[in-house]
C-alpha positions, 0 to 999 in steps of 0.5 A: 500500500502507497504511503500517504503524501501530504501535498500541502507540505511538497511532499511526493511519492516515489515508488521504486519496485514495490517500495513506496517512498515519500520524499519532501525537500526539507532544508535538511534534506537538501542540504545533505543532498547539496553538501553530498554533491558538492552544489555551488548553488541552489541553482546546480543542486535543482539542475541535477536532481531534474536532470535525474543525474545518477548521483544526485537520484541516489542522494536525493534518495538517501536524504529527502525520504521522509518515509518508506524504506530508503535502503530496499529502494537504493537496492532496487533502483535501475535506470528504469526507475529514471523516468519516475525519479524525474517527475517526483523531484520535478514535482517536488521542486515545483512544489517549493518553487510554487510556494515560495514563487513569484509573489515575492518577486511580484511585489518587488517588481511592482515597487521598482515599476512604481520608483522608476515611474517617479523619477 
């Protein structure tokens, strides 16, 4: 049975044979994943994990799992699995992205029309 996933804290489900994981991209997390590919910025740790590279799908395994078995899934996984990573760490990037978004950015946008408008 899939494990339960709580969209609205980013969390996806990721299932690898017949184990089902959760995975959220908490700070912990991510940072383990970063540190662990050696990420110059957030920008190159989100290249790599929507890239599905090798490394980077094992490392997200490995720390952004926040339920199910890590260790049967890093037995099981194959280049077959790829395309399933792929949409799981894109949703659950999406899902920071979408959260965290463009309203901030908006606002400012907004503020820098409204000052160059004055002068």
């Amino acid at each position: 049975m899939a494990e339960p996933v709580n969209l609205a804290r980013g969390e996806v489900a990721l299932k690898i044979d017949d184990v089902d994981l959760v995975l959220a991209g908490t700070m912990n997390g991510l940072a383990a994943v970063s540190a662990a590919l050696q990420c110059k910025s957030l920008s190159d740790l989100w290249q790599r994990l929507a890239g599905v590279e090798i490394g980077a799908t094992l490392a997200a395994i490995q720390f952004l799992t926040i339920k199910g078995n890590k260790a049967a899934a890093l037995e099981k996984i194959q280049l077959r699995h790829f395309a399933d990573c792929s949409v799981a760490f894109n949703d659950l990037i999406s899902a920071h992205l979408d959260e965290a978004g463009e309203k901030g950015n908006e606002s400012a946008a907004t503020e820098t029309k409204t000052e160059a408008a004055k002068t």
